[in-house]
C-alpha positions in Angstrom: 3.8 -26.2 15.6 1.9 -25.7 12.7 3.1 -23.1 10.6 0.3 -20.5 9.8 2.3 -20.1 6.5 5.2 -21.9 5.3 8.0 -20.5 3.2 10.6 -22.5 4.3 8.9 -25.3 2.6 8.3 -23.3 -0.4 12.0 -21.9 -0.8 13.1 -25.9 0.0 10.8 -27.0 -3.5 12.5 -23.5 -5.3 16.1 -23.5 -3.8 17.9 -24.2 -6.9 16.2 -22.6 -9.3 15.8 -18.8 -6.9 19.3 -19.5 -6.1 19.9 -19.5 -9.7 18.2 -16.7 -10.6 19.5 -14.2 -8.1 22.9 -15.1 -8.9 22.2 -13.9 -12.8 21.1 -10.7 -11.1 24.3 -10.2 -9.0 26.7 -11.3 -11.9 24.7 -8.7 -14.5 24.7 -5.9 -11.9 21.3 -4.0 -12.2 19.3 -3.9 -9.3 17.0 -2.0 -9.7 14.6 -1.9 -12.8 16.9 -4.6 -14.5 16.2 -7.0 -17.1 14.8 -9.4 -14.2 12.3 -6.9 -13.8 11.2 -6.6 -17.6 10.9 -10.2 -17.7 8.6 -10.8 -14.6 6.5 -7.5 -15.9 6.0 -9.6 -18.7 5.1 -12.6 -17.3 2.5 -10.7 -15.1 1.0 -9.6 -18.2 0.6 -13.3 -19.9 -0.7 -14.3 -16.4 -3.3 -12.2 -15.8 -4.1 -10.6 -19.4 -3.8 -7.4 -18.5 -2.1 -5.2 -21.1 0.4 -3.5 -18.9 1.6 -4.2 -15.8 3.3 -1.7 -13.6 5.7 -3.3 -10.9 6.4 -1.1 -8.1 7.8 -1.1 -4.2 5.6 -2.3 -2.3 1.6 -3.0 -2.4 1.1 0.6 -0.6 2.6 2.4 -3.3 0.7 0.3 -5.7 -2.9 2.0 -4.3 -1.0 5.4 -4.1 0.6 5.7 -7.7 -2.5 5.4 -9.6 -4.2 8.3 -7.1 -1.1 10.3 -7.9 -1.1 9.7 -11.4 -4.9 10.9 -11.9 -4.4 13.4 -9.7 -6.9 12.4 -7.1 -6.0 15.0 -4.3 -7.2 17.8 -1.6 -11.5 18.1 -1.8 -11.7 14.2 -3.9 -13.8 11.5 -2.0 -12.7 7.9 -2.7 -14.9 5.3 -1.3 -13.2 2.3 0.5 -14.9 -0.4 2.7 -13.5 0.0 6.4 -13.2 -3.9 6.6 -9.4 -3.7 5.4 -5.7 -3.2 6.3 -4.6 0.7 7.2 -2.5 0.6 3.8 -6.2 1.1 1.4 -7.2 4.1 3.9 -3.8 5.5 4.4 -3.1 6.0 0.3 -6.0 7.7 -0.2 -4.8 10.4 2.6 -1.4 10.3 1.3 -2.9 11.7 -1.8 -4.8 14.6 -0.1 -8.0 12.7 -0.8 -10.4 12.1 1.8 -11.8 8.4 2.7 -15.3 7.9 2.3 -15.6 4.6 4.5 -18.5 1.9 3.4 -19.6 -1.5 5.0 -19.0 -4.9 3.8 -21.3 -7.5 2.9 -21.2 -9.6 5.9 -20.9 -13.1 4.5 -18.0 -12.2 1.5 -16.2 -9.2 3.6 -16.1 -7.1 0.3 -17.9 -4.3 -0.3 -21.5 -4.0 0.3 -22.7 -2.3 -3.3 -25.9 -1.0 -1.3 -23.8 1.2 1.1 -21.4 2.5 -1.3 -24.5 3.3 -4.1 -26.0 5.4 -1.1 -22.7 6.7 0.6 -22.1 8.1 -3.2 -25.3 10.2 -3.3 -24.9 11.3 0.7 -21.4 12.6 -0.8 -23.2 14.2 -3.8 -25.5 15.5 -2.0 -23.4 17.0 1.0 -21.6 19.3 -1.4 -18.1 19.5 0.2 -16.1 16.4 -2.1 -15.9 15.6 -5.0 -16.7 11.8 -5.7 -13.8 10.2 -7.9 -12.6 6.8 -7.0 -14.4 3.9 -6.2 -11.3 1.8 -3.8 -13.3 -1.8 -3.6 -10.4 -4.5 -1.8 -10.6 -8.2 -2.7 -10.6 -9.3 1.3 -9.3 -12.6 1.8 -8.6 -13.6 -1.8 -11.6 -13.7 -3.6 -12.6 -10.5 -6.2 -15.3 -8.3 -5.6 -18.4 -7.8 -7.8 -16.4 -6.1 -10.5 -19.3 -6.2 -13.3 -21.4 -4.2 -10.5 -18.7 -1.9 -10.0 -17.9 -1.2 -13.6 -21.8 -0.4 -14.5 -21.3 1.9 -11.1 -18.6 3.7 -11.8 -19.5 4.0 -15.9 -23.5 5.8 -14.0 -21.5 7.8 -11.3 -18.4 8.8 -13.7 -15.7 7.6 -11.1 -12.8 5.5 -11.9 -11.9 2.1 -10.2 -8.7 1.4 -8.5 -9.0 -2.3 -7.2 -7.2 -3.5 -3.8 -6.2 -7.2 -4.6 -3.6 -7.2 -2.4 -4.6 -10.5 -1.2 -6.1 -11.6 -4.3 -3.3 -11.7 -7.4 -4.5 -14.6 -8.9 -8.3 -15.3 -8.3 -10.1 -15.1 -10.9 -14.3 -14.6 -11.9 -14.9 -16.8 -14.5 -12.4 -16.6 -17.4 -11.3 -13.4 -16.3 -8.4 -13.0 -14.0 -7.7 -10.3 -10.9 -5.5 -7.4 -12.9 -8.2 -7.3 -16.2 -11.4 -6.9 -14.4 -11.5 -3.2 -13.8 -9.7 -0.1 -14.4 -6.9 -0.4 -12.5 -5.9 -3.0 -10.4 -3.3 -2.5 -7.7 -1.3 -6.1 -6.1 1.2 -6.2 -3.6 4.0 -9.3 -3.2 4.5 -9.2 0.7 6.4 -12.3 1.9 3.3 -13.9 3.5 0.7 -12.9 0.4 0.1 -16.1 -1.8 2.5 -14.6 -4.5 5.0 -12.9 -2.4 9.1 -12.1 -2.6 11.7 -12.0 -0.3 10.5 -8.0 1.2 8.2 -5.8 -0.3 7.1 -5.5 -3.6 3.8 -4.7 -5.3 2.1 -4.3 -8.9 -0.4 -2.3 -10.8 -2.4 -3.7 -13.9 -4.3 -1.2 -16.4 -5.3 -1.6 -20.2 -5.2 2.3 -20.1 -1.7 2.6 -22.2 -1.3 6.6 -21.6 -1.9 6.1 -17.9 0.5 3.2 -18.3 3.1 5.1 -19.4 2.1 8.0 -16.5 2.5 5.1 -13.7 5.9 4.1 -15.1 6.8 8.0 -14.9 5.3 8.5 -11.2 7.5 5.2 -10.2 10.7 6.8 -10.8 10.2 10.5 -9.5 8.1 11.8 -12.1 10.9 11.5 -14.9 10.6 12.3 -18.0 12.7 11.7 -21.5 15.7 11.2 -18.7 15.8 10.6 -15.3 17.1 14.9 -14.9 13.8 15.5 -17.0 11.1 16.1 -13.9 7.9 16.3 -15.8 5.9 15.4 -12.5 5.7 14.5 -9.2 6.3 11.1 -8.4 8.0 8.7 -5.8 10.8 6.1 -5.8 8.5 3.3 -6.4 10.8 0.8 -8.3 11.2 -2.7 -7.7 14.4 -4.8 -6.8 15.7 -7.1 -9.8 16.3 -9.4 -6.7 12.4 -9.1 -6.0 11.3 -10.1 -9.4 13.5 -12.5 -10.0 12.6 -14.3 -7.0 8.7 -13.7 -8.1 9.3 -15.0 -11.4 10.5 -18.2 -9.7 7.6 -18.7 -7.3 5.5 -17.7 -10.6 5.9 -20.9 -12.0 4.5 -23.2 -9.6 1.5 -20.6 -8.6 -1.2 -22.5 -10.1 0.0 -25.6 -8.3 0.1 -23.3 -5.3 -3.4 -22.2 -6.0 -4.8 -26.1 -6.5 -3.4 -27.1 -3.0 -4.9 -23.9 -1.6 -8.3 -24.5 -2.5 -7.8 -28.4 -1.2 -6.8 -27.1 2.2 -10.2 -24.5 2.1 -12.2 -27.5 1.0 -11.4 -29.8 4.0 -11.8 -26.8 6.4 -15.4 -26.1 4.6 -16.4 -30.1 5.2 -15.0 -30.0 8.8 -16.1 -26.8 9.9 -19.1 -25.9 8.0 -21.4 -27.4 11.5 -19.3 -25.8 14.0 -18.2 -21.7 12.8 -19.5 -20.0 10.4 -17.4 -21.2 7.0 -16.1 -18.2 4.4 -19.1 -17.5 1.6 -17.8 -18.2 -1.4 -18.6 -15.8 -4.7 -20.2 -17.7 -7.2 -18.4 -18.3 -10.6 -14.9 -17.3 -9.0 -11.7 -18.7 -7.6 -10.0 -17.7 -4.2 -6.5 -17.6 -3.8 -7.4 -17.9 -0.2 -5.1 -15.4 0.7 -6.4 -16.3 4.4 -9.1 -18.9 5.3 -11.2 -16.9 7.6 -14.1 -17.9 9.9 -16.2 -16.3 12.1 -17.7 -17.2 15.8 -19.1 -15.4 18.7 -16.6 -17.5 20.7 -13.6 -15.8 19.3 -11.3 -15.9 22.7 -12.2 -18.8 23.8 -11.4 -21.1 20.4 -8.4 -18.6 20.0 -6.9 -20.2 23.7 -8.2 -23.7 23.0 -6.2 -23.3 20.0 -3.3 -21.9 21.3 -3.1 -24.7 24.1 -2.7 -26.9 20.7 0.0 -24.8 19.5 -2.2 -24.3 16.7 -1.7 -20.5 15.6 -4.6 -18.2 14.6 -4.8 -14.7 13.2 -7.3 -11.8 13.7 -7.3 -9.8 10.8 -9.1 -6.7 11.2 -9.9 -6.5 15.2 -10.7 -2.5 14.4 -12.4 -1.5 11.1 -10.4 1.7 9.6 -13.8 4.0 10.8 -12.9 2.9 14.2 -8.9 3.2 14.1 -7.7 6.6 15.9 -5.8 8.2 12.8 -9.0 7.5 10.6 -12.4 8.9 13.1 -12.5 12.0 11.9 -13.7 10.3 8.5 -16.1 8.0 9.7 -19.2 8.4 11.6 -18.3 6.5 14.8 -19.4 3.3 16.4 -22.7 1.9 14.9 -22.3 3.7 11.8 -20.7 0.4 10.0 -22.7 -2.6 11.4 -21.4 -5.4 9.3 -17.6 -4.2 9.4 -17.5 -4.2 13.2 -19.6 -7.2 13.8 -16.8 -9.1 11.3 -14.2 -7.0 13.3 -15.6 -9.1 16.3 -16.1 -12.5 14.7 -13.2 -13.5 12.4 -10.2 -15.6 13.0 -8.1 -16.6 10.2 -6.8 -19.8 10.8 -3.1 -21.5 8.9 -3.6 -21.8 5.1 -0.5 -22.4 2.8 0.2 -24.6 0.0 2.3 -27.5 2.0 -0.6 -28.2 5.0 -1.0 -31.5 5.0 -4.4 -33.6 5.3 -3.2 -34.4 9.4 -2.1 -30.7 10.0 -5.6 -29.2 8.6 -7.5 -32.1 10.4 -5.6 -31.3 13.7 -6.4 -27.6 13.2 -10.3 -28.6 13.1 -10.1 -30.6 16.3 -8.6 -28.0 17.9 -11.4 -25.8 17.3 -14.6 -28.6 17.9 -12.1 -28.9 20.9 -11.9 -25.5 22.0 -15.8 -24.5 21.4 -16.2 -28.0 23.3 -19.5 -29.2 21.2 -20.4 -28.8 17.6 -22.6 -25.3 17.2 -24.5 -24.0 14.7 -23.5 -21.9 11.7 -24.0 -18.7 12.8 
């Protein structure tokens, strides 16, 4: 079987040193907000040049904080493509805002700047929210059009708070995911490129008063002391044992990354005739969070594959506008063209550092297999 990711292999390459380093956090005894998590705060900021960065629980809370730290609440719109995982819409609801849902660009997944531009003035127009928060998500791995978004958001007044939940680490060109924008929000679930060993997640802003805000939120709203309650917040505080195990994988991510984008390159060459290939942003780099094609003949590659014991992954079969908890904010089927023809068409296929050239190559000729002669791009 080919593993659609493979952290076995990874944890085999890191054993002694993660071993290592969770045994200095048992022997010093803090686990939670320890000196293993100063240290991999740090290294987050050297990574990605961001001035502060804000680890936290998990990549949910990591969208929610910052909404809770400008207070974004009850009568705010925050515009979010419906192309994404539940966690983008469902932190904007948690914070008593209301979704504003926007298509994707159909070849990139991310936001399409068109829709949100005119789903800003319907808003304006409409009277009943308030527009604050532009919510773009960095589908995939690669970063949305963040110079777009900043001129955007600088016109409409709003505030940025990114989703790269599947992007830590791509970058547009010298500029890394975590410094393009306002604030950028991460999250370090085990099967994300940079993941630990449960959940985990990160914010990045050069904003040092909302900084220090974020670090307040994290730990219940505290204060000078954690019996000082200057706000409301949530437990949001990562585990030493998380960052420690972070910091570890941290130091081979690049080499991580290289293999990555060697993996997406033989799919592109073997593929690029047969499916329609992932559109890649100009002047950026993917972390290729998940190599994902698309097809009109989604079943039937899916079960040609499967007779292979080649695994695939449909990631988003319902766009958010679509999902049951979410219609009363969207505008029903139709309304989103591009997110549910994607919703349709995609199918992720295995991409992890440690495929080799004869696993990725048996992946293809399951697929030429499965749609039985080469097609058209799409």
């Amino acid at each position: 079987m080919i593993p659609f990711i493979d952290l076995k292999t990874q944890y085999a390459r890191l054993k002694d040193d993660i071993d290592t380093r969770i045994h200095a956090v048992l022997d010093g005894g803090q686990y939670v907000m320890g000196p293993a998590v100063t240290a991999f705060e740090e290294e987050l900021c050297a990574y990605t040049g961001a001035r502060n960065a804000i680890s936290c629980s998990s990549g949910t809370d990591a969208l929610f904080m910052p909404l809770l730290a400008m207070g974004v609440g009850a009568g705010d719109a925050v515009f979010v493509p419906s192309f994404t995982y539940t966690s983008t819409a469902e932190a904007i609801l948690l914070a008593g805002a209301a979704p504003v849902f926007v298509d994707v660009d159909p070849g990139t997944f991310l936001i399409d700047m068109d829709d949100l531009r005119a789903k800003i003035a319907q808003t304006r127009a409409a009277g009943r929210l308030t527009p604050r928060v532009i919510m773009p998500v960095d589908l995939f791995g690669q970063p949305a059009d963040y110079a777009a978004l900043n001129a955007l958001a600088r016109e409409e007044d709003l505030k940025i708070v990114a989703d790269a939940a599947q992007a830590f680490g791509a970058r547009k060109g010298g500029t890394m995911v975590g410094a393009m924008t306002d604030i950028t929000s991460t999250s370090f679930y085990p099967s994300k490129p940079l993941g630990c060993y449960g959940d985990g997640g990160a914010i990045f802003t050069d904003d040092d008063a909302l900084a220090d805000v974020l670090r307040s939120v994290r730990s219940h709203g505290k204060g000078a002391h954690k019996y000082d309650v200057v706000r409301v917040g949530v437990n949001g505080r990562l585990d030493s044992i998380q960052a420690a195990v972070l910091s570890s994988k941290l130091s081979i991510f690049e080499d991580e990354l290289a293999s990555r984008e060697r993996v997406a390159q033989r799919y592109d060459a073997a593929l690029a005739e047969v499916v329609r290939v992932p559109a890649r942003v100009s002047d950026s780099r993917s972390v290729w969070a998940q190599y994902t094609i698309r097809t009109t003949e989604r079943e039937r590659l899916q079960a040609g594959c499967k007779e292979r014991s080649v695994p695939t992954m449909v990631f988003y079969p319902v766009p958010m506008h679509l999902q049951p908890a979410y219609s009363a904010y969207g505008d029903g089927e139709g309304s989103l063209p591009a997110s549910e023809q994607a919703a349709r068409e995609v199918v992720s296929l295995p991409m992890n550092p440690y495929l080799s050239e004869t696993q990725v190559d048996a992946v293809c000729d399951a697929i030429r297999d499965a749609l039985s002669v080469a097609q058209l791009a799409e």
